[in-house]
N, C-alpha and C positions, 0 to 999 in steps of 0.2 A: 079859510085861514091861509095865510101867507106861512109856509113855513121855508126859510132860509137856511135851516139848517135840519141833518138826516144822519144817521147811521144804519146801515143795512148789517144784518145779523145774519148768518147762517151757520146752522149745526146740520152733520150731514151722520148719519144712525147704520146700523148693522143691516137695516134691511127696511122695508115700504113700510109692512107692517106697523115695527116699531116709529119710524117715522109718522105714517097715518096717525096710527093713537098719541101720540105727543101733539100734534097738530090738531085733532079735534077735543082735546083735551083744553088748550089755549085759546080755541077759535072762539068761545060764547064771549070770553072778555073784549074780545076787541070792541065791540060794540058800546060795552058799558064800562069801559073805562076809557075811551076819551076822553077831551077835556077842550078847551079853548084854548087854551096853546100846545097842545100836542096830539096824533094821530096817529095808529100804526096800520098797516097793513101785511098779513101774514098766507103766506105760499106754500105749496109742496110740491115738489118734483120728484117722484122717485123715494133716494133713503134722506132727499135734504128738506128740512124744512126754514123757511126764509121766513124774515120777520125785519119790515121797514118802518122804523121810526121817526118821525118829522116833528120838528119843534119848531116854536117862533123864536127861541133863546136856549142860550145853551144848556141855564140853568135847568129849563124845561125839559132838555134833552135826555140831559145825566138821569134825572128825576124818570124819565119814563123807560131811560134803558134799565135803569136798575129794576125798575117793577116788572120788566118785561122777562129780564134775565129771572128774575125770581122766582115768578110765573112756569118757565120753563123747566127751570131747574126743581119746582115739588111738582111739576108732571114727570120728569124723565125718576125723580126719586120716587112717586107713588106706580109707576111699571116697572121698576125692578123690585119692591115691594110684594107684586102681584105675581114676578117668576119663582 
């Protein structure tokens, strides 16, 4: 896939820990939600976790930030949930 267009995401958390579990929380979808015009690839360093986005279109873009962002956001709400 040609993607021409990208947004890099990063939230960076209180500590590895919480970072780790948000990120392995995220990481099974990467794989089963691509698509043919969009791809993400997701990182962690530390308390940051990175999550890159790549579309063929913008429309595709918006479309895969908001599922990503939504994604993240009922992980970091289902660990504060668990404190």
């Amino acid at each position: 896939m040609t993607a021409p267009h990208q947004t890099h995401l990063t939230a960076e958390y209180d500590s590895a820990a919480r970072a780790r579990a948000i990120e392995r929380s995220i990481r099974p979808e990467i794989d089963d939600i691509e698509g043919d015009r969009t791809t993400a690839r997701l990182g962690r360093d530390g308390q940051r976790v990175e999550l890159t986005v790549e579309a063929t279109d913008l429309v595709a873009l918006r479309a895969g930030i908001n599922t990503w962002l939504t994604l993240r956001g009922v992980a970091e709400a289902a660990l504060v949930g668990r404190q």
